[in-house]
C-alpha positions as CSV (number, residue, x, y, z in Angstrom):
1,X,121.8,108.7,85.4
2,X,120.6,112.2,84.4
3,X,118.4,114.7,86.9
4,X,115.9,114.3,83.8
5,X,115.6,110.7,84.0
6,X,116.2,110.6,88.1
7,X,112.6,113.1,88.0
8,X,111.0,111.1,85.2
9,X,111.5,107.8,86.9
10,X,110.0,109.0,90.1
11,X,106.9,110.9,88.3
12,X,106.4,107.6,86.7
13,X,106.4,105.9,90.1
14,X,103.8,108.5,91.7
15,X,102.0,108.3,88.7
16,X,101.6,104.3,88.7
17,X,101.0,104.9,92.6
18,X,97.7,107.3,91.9
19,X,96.8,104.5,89.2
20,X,96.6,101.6,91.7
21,X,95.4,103.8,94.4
22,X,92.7,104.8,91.7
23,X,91.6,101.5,90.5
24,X,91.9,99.9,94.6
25,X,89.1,103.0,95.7
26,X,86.2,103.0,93.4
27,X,84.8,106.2,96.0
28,X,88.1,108.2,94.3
29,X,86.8,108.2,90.7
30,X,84.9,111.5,89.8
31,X,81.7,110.4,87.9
């Protein structure tokens, strides 16, 4: 495995991590 694909899998991972953290804590959302 790449350095690319080693930092893209673990973006992906922090970004699916803000997603449930997002949709778990309503008060998060800025509307």
């Amino acid at each position: 495995m790449s350095d690319m694909e080693k930092s893209e899998k673990s973006l992906n991972m922090a970004f699916e991590r803000v997603i449930y953290i997002y949709t778990t804590n309503p008060s998060f959302s800025y509307r």
